[in-house]
Each structure stands twice: as C-alpha cells, then as structure tokens.
PDBQT receptor file of N, H, CA, C and O in Angstrom, charges set to zero:
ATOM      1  N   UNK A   1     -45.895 -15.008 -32.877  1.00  0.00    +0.000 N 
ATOM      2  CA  UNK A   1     -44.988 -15.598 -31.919  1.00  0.00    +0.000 C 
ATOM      3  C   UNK A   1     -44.918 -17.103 -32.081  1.00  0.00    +0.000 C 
ATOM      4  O   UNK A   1     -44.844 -17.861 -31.113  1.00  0.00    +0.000 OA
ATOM      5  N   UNK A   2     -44.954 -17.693 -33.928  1.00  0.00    +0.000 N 
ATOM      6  H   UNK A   2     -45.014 -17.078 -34.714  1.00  0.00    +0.000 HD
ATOM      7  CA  UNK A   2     -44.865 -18.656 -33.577  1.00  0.00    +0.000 C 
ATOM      8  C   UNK A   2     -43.577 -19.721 -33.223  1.00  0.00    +0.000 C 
ATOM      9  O   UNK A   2     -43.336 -20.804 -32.690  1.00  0.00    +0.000 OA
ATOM     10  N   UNK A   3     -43.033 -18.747 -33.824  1.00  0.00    +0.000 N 
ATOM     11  H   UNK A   3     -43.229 -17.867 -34.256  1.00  0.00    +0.000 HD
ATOM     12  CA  UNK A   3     -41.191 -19.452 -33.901  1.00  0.00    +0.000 C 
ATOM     13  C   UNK A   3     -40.558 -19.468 -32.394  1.00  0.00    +0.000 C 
ATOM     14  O   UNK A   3     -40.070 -20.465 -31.861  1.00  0.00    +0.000 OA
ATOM     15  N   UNK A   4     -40.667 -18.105 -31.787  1.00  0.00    +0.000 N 
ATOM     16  H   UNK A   4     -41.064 -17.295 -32.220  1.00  0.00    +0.000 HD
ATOM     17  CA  UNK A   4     -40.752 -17.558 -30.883  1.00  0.00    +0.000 C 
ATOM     18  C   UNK A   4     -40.719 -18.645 -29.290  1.00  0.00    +0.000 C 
ATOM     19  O   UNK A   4     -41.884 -18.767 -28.913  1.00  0.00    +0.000 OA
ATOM     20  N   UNK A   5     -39.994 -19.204 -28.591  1.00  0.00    +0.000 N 
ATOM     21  H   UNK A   5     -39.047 -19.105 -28.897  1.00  0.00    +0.000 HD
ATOM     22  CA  UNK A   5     -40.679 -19.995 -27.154  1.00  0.00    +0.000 C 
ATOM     23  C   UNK A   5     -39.687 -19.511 -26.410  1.00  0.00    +0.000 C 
ATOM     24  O   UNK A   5     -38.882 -18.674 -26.818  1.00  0.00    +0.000 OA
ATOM     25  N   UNK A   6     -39.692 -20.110 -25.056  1.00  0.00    +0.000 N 
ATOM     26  H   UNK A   6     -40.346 -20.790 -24.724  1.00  0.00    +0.000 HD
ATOM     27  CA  UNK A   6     -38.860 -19.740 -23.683  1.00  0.00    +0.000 C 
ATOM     28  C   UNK A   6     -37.497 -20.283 -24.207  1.00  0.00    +0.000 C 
ATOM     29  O   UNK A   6     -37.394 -20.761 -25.337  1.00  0.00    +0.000 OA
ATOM     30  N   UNK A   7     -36.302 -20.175 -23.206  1.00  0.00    +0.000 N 
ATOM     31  H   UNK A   7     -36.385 -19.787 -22.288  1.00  0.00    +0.000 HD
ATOM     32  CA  UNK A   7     -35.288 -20.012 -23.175  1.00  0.00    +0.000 C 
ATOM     33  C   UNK A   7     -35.268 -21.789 -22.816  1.00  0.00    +0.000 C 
ATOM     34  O   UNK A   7     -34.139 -22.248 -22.644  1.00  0.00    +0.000 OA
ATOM     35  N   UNK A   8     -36.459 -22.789 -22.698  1.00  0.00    +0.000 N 
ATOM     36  H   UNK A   8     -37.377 -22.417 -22.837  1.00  0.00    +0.000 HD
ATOM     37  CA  UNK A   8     -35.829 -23.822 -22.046  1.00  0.00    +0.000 C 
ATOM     38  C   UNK A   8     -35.119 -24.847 -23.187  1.00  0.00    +0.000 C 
ATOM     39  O   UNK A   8     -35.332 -26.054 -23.084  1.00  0.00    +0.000 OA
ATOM     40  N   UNK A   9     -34.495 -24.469 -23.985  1.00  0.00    +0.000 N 
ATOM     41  H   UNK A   9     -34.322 -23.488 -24.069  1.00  0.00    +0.000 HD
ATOM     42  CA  UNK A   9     -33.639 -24.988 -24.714  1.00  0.00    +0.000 C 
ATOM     43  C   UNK A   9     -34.813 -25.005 -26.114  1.00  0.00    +0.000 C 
ATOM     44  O   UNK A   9     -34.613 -25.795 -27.036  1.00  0.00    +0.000 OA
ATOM     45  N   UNK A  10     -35.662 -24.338 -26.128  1.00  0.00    +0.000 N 
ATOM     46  H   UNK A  10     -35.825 -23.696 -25.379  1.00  0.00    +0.000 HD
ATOM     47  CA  UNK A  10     -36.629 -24.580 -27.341  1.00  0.00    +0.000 C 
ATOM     48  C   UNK A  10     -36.020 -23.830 -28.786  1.00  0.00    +0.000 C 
ATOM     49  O   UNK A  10     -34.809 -23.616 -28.839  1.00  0.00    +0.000 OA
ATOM     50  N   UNK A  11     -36.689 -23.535 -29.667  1.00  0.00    +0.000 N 
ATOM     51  H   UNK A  11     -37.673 -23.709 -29.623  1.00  0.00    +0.000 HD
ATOM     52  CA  UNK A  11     -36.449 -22.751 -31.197  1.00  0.00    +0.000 C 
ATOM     53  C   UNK A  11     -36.162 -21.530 -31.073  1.00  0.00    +0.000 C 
ATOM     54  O   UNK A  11     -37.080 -20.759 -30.798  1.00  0.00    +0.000 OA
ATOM     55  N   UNK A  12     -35.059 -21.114 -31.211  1.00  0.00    +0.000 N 
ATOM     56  H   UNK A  12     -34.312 -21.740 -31.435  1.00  0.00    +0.000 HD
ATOM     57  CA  UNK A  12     -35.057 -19.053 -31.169  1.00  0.00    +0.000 C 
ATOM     58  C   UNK A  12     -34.568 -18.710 -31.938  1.00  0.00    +0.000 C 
ATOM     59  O   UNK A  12     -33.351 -18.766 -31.765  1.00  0.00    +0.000 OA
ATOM     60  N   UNK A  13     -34.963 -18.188 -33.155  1.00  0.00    +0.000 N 
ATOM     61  H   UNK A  13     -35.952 -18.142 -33.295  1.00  0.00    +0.000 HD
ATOM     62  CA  UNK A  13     -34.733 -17.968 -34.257  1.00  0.00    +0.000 C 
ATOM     63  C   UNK A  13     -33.815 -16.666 -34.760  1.00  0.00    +0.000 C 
ATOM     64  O   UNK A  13     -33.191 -16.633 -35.821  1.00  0.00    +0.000 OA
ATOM     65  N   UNK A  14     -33.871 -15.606 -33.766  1.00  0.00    +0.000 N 
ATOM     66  H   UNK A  14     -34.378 -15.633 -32.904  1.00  0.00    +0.000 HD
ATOM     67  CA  UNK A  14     -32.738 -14.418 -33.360  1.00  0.00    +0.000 C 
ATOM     68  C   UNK A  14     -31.294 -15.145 -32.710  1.00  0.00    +0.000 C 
ATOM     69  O   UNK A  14     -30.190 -14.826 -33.152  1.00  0.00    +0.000 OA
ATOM     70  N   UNK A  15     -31.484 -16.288 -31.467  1.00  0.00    +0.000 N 
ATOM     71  H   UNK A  15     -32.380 -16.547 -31.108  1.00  0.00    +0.000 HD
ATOM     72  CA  UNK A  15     -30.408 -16.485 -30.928  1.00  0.00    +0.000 C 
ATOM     73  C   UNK A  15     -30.516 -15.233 -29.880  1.00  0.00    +0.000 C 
ATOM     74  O   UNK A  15     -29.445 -14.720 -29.557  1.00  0.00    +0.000 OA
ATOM     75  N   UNK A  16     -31.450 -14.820 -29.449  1.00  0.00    +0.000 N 
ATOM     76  H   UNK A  16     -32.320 -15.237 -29.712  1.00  0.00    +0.000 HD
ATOM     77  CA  UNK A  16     -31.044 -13.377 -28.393  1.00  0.00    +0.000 C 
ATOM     78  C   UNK A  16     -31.005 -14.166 -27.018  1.00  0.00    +0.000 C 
ATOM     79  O   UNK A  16     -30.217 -13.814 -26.141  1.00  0.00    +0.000 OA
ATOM     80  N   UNK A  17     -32.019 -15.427 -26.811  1.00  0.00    +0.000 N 
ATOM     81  H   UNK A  17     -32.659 -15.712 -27.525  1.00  0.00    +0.000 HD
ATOM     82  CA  UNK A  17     -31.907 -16.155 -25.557  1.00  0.00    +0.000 C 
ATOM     83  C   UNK A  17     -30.483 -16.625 -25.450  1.00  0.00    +0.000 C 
ATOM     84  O   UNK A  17     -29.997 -16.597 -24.319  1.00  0.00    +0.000 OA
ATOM     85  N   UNK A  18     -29.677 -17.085 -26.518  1.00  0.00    +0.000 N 
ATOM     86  H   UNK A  18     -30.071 -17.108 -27.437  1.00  0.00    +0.000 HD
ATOM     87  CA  UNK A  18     -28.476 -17.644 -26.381  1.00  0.00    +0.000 C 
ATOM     88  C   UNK A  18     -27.531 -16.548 -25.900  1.00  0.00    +0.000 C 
ATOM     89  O   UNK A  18     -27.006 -16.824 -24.822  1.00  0.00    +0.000 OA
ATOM     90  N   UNK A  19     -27.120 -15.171 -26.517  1.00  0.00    +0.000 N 
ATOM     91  H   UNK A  19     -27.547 -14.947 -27.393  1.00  0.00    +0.000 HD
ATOM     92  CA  UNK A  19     -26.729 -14.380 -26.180  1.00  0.00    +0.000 C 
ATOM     93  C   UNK A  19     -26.292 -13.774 -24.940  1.00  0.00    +0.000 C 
ATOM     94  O   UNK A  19     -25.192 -13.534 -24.440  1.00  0.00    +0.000 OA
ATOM     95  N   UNK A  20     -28.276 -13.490 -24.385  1.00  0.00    +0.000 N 
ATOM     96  H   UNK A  20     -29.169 -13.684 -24.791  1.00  0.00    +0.000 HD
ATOM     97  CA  UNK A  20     -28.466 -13.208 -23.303  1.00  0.00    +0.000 C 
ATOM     98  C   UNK A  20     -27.802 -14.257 -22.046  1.00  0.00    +0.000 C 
ATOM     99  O   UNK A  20     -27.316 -13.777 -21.022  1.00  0.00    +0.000 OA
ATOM    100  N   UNK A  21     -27.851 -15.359 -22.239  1.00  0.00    +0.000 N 
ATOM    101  H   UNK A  21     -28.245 -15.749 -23.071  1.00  0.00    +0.000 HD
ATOM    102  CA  UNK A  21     -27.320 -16.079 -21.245  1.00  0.00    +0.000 C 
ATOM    103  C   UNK A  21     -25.751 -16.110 -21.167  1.00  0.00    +0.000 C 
ATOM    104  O   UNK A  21     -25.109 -16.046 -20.118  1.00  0.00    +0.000 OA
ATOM    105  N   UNK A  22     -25.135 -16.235 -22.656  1.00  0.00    +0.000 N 
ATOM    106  H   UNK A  22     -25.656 -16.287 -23.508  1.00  0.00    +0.000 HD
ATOM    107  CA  UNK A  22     -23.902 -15.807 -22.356  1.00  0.00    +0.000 C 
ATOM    108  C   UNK A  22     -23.592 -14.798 -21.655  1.00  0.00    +0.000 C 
ATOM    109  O   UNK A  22     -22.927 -15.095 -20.663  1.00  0.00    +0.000 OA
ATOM    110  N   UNK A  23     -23.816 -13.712 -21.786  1.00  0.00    +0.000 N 
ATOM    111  H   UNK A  23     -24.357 -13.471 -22.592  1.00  0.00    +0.000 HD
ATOM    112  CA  UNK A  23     -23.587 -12.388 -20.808  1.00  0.00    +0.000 C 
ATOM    113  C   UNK A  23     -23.920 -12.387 -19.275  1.00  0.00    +0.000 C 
ATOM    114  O   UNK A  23     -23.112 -11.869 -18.505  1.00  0.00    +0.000 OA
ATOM    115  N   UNK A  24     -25.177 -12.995 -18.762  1.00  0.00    +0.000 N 
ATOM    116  H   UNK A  24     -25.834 -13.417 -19.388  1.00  0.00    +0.000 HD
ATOM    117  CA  UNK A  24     -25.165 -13.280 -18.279  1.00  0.00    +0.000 C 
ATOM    118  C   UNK A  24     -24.704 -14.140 -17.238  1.00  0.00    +0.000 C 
ATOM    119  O   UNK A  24     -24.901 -13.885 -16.050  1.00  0.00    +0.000 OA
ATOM    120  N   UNK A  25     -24.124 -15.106 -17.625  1.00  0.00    +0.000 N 
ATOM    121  H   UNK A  25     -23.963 -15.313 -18.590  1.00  0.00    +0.000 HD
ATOM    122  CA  UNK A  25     -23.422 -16.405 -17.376  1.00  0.00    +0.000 C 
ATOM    123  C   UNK A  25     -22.272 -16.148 -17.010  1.00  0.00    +0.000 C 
ATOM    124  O   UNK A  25     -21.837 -16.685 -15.992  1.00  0.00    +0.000 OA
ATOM    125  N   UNK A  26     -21.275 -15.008 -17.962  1.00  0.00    +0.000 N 
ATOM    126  H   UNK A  26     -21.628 -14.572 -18.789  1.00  0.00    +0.000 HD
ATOM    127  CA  UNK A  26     -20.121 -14.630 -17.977  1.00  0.00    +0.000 C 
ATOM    128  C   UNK A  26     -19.618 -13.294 -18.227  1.00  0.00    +0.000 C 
ATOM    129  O   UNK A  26     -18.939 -12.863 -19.159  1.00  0.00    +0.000 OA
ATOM    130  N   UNK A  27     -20.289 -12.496 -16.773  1.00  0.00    +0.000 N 
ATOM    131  H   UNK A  27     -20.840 -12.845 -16.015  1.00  0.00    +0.000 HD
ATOM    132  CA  UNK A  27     -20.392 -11.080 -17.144  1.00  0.00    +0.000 C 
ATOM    133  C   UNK A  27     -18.908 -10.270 -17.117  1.00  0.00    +0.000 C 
ATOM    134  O   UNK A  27     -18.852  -9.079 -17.422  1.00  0.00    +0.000 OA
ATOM    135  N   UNK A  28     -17.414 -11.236 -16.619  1.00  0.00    +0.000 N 
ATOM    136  H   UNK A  28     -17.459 -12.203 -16.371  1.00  0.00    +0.000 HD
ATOM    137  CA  UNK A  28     -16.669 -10.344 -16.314  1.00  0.00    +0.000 C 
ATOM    138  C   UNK A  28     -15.724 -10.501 -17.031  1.00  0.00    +0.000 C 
ATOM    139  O   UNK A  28     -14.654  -9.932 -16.812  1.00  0.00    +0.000 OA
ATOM    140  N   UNK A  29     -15.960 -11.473 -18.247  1.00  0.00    +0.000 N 
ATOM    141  H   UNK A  29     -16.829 -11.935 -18.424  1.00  0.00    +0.000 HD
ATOM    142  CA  UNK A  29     -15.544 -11.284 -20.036  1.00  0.00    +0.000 C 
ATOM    143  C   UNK A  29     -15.706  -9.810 -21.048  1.00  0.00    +0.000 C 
ATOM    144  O   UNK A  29     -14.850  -9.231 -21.718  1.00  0.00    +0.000 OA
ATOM    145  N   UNK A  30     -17.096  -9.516 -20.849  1.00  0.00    +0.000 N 
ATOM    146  H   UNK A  30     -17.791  -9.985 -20.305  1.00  0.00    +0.000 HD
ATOM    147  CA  UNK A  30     -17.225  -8.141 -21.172  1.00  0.00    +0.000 C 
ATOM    148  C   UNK A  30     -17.195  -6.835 -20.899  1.00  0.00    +0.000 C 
ATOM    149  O   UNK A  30     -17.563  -5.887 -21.593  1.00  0.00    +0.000 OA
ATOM    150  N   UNK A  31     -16.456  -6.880 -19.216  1.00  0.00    +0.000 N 
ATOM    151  H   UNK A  31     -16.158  -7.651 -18.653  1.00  0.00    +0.000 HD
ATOM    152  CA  UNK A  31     -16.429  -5.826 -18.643  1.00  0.00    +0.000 C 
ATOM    153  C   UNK A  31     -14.622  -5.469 -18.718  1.00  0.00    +0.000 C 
ATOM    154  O   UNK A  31     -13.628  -6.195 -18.679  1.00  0.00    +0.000 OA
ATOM    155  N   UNK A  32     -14.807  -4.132 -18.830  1.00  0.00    +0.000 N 
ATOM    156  H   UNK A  32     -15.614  -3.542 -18.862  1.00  0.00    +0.000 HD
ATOM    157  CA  UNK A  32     -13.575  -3.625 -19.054  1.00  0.00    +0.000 C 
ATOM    158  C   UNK A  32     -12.863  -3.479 -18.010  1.00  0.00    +0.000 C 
ATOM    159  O   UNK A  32     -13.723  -3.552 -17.133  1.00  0.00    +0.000 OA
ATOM    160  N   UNK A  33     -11.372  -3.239 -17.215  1.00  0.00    +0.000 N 
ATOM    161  H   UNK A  33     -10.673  -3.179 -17.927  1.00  0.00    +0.000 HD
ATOM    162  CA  UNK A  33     -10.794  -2.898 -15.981  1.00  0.00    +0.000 C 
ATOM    163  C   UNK A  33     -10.970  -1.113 -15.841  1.00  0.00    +0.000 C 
ATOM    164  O   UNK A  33     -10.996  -0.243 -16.712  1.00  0.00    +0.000 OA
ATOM    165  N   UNK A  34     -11.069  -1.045 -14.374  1.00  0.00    +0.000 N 
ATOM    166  H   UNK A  34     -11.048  -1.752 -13.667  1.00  0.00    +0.000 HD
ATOM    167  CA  UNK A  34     -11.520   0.121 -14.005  1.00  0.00    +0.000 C 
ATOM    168  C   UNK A  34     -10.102   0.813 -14.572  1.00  0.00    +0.000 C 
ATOM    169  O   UNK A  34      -9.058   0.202 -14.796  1.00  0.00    +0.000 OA
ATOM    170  N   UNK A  35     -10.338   2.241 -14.745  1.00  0.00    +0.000 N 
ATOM    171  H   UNK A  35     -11.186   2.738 -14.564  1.00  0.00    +0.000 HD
ATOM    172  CA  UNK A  35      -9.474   2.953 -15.286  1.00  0.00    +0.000 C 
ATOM    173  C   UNK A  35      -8.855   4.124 -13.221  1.00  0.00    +0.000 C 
ATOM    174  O   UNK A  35      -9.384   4.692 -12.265  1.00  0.00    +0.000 OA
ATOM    175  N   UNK A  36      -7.621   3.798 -13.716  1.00  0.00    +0.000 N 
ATOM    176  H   UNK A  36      -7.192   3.337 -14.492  1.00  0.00    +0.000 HD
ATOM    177  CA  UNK A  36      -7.223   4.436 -12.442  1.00  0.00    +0.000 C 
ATOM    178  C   UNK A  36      -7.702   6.330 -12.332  1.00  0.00    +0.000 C 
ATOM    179  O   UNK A  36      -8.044   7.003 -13.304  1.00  0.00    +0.000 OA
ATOM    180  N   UNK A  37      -7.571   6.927 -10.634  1.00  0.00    +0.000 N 
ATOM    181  H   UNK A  37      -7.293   6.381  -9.844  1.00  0.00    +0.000 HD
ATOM    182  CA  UNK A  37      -8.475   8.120 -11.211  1.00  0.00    +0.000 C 
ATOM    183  C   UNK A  37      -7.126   9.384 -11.346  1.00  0.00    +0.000 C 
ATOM    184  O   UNK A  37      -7.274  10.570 -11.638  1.00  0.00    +0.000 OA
ATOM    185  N   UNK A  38      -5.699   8.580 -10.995  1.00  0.00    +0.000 N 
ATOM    186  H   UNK A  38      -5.579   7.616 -10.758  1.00  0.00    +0.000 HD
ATOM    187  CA  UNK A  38      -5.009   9.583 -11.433  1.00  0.00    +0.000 C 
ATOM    188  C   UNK A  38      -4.981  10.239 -12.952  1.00  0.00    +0.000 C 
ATOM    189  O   UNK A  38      -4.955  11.465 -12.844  1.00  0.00    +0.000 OA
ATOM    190  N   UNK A  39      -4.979   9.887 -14.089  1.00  0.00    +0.000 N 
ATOM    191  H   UNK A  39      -5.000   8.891 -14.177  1.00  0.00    +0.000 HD
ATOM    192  CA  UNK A  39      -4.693  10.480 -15.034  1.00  0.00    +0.000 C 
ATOM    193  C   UNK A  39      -6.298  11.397 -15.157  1.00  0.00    +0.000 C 
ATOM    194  O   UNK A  39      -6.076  12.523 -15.600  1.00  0.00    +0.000 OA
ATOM    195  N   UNK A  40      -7.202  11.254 -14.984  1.00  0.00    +0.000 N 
ATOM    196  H   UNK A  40      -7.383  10.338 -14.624  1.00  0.00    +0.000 HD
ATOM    197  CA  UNK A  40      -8.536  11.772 -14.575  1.00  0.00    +0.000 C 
ATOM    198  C   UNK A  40      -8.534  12.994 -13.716  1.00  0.00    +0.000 C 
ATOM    199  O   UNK A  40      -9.113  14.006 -14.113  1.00  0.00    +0.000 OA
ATOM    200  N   UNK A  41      -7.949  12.967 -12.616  1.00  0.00    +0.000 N 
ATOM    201  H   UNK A  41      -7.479  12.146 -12.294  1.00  0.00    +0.000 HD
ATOM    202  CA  UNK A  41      -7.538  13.895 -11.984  1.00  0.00    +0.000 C 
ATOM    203  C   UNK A  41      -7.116  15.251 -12.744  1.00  0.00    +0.000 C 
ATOM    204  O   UNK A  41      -7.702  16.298 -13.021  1.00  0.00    +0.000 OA
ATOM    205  N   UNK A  42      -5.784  14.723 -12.957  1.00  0.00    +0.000 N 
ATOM    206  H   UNK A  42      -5.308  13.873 -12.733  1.00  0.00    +0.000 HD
ATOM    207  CA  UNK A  42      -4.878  15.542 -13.598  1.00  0.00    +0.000 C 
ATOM    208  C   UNK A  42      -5.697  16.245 -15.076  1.00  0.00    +0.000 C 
ATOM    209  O   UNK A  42      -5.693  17.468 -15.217  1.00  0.00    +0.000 OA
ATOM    210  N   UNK A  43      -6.233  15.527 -15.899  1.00  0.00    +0.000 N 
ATOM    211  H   UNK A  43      -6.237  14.533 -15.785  1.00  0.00    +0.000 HD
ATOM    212  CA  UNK A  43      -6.769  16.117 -16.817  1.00  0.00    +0.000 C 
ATOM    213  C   UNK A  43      -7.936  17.517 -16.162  1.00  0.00    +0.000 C 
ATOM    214  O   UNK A  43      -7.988  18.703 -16.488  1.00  0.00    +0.000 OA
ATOM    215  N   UNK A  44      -8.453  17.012 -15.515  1.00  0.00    +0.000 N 
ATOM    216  H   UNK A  44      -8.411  16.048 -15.251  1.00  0.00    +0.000 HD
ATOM    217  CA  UNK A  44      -9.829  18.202 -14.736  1.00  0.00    +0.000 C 
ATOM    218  C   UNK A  44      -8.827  19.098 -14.446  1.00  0.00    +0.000 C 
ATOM    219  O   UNK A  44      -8.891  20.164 -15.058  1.00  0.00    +0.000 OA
ATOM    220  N   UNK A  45      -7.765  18.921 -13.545  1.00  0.00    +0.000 N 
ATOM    221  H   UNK A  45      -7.713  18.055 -13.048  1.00  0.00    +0.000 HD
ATOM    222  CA  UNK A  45      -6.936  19.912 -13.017  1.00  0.00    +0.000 C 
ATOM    223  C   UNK A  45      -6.356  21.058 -14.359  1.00  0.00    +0.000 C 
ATOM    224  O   UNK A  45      -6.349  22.289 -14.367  1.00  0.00    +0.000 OA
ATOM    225  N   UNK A  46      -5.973  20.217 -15.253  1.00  0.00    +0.000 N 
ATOM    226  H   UNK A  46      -5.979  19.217 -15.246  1.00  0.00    +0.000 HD
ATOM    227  CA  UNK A  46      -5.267  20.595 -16.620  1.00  0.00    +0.000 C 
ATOM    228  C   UNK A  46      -6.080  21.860 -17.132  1.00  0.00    +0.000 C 
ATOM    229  O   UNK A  46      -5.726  22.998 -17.438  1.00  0.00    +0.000 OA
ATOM    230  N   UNK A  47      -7.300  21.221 -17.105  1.00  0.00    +0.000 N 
ATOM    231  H   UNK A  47      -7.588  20.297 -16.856  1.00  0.00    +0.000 HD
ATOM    232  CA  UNK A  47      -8.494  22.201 -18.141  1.00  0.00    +0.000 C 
ATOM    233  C   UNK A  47      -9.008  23.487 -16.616  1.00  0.00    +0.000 C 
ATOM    234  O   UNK A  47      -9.047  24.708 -16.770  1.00  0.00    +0.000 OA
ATOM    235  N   UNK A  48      -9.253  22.934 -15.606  1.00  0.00    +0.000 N 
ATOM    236  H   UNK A  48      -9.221  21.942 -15.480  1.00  0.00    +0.000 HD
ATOM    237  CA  UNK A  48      -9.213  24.382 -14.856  1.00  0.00    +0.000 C 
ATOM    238  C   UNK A  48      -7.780  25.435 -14.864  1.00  0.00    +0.000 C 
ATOM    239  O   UNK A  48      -7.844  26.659 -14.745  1.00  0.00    +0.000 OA
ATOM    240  N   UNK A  49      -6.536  24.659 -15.029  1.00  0.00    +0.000 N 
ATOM    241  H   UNK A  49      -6.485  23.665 -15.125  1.00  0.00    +0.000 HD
ATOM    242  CA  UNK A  49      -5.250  25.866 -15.018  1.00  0.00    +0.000 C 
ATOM    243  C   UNK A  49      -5.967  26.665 -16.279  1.00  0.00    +0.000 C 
ATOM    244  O   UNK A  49      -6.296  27.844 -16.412  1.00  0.00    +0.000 OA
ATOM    245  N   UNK A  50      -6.076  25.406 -17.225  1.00  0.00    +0.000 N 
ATOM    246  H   UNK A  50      -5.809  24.448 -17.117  1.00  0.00    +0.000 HD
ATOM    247  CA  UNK A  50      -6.088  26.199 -18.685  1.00  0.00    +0.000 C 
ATOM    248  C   UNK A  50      -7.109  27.499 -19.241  1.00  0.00    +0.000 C 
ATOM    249  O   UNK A  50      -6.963  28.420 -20.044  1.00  0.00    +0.000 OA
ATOM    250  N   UNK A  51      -8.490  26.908 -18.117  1.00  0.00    +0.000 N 
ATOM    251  H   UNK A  51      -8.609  26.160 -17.464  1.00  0.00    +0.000 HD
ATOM    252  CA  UNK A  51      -9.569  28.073 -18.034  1.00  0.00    +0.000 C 
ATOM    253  C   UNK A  51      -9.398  29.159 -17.323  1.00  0.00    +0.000 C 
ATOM    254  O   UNK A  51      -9.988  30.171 -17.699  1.00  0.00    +0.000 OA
ATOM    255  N   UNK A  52      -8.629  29.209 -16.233  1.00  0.00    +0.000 N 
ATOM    256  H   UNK A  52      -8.150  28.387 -15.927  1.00  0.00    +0.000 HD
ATOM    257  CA  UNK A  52      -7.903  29.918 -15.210  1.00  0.00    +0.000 C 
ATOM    258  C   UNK A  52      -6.701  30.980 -16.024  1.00  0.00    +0.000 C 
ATOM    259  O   UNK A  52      -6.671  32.155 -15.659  1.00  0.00    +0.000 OA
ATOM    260  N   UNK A  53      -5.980  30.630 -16.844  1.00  0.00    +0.000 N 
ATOM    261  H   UNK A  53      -6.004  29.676 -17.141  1.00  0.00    +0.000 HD
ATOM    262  CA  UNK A  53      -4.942  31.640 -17.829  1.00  0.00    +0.000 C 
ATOM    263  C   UNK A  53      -5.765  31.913 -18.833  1.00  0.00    +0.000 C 
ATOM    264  O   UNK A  53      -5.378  33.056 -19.074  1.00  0.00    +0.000 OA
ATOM    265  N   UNK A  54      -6.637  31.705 -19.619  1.00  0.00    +0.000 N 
ATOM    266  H   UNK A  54      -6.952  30.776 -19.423  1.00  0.00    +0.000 HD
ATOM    267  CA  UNK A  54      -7.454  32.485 -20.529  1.00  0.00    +0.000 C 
ATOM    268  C   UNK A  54      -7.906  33.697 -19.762  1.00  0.00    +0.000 C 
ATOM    269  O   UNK A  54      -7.464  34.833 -19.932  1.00  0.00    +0.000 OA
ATOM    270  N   UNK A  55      -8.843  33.337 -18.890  1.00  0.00    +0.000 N 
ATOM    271  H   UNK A  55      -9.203  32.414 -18.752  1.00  0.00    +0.000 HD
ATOM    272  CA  UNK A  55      -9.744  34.402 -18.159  1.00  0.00    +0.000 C 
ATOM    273  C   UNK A  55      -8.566  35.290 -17.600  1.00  0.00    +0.000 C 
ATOM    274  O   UNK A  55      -8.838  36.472 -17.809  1.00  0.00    +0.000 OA
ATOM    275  N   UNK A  56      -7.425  35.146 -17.000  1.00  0.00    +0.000 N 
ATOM    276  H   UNK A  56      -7.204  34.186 -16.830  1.00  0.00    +0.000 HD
ATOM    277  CA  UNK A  56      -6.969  35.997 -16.705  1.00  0.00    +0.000 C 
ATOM    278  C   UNK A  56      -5.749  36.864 -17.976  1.00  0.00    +0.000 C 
ATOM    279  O   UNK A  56      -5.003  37.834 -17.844  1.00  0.00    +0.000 OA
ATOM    280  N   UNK A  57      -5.947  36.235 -18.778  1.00  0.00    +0.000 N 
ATOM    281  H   UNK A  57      -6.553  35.447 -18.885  1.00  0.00    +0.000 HD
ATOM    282  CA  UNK A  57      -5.141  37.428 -20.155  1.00  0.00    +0.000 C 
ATOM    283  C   UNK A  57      -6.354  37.543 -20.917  1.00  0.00    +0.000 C 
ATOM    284  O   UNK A  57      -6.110  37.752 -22.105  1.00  0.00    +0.000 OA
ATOM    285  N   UNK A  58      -7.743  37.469 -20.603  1.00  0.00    +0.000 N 
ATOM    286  H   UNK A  58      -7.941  37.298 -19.638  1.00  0.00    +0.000 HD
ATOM    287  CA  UNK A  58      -8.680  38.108 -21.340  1.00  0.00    +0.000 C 
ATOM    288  C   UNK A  58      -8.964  39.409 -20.254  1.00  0.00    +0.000 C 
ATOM    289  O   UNK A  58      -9.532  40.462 -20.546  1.00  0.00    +0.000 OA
ATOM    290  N   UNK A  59      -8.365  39.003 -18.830  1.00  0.00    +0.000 N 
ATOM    291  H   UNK A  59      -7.904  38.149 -18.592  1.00  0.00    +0.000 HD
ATOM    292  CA  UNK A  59      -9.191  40.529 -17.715  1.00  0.00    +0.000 C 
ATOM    293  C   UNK A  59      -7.652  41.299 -17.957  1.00  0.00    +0.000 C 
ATOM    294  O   UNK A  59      -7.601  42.512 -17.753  1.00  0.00    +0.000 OA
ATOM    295  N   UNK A  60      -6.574  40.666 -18.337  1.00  0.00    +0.000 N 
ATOM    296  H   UNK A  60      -6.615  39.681 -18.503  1.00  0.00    +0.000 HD
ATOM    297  CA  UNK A  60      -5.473  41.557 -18.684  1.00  0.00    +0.000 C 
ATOM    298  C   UNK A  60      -5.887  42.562 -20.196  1.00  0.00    +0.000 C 
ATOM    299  O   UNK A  60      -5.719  43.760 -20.421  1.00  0.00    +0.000 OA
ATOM    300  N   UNK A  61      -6.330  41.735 -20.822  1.00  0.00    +0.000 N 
ATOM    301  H   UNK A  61      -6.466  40.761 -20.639  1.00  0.00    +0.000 HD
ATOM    302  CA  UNK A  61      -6.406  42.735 -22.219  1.00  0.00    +0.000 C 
ATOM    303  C   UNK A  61      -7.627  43.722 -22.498  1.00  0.00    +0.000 C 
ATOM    304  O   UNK A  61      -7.919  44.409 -23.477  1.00  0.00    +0.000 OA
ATOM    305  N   UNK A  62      -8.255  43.516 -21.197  1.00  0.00    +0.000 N 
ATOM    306  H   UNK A  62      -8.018  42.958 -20.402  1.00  0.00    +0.000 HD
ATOM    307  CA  UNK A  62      -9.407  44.618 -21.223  1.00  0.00    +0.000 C 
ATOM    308  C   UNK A  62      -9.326  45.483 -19.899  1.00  0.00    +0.000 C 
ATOM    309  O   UNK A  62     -10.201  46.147 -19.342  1.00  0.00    +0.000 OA
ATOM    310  N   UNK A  63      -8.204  45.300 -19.623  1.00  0.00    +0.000 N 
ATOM    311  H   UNK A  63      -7.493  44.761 -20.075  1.00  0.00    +0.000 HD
ATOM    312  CA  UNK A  63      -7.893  46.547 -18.662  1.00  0.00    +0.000 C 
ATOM    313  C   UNK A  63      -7.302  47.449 -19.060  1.00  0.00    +0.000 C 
ATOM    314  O   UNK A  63      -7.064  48.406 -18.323  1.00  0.00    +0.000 OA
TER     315      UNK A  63
C-alpha cells in the first residue's frame, strides 16, 4: 500500500478515488429517466392473453 493514500488530494495510482467522487458528486448524470409503466403493463398483459390462448387450444386439442 505504498502508492496507495486517502482521497485528500494525495497519489492514486488507479484514479478509483477520482472516479468515485465524480459519481458521487454528480449522481444524476448517470442515472437513466424512469421508464413509464404503461408500455410494461401492456407487455405482462400481452404474454398472459398469449399464455391464456395456448393453454386453451392445447385443452381444445386434447379433448
């Protein structure tokens, strides 16, 4: 750990202290916008119709 010291402006030889503070500093640069929950909705809804007509022309074709 010799390269290695605190974040108070000393030697960091990764740059991860620098990093880290950017993100920190400026967390709502890297955050993405919430995704609305209509199209979300609709997809869940989509895949239950879609599981919903299988099962029922699989209880049709074994009757």
């Amino acid at each position: 750990m010799a390269n290695t010291q605190g974040p108070e402006g000393n030697y960091d030889p990764a740059g991860s202290t620098q990093m880290f503070r950017a993100f920190v500093d400026d967390p709502q640069s890297t955050r993405q916008p919430a995704t609305p929950a209509g199209p979300r909705i609709g997809l869940i809804v989509g895949v239950i119709v879609a599981v919903a007509v299988v099962a029922v022309v699989a209880w049709l074709a074994l009757k």
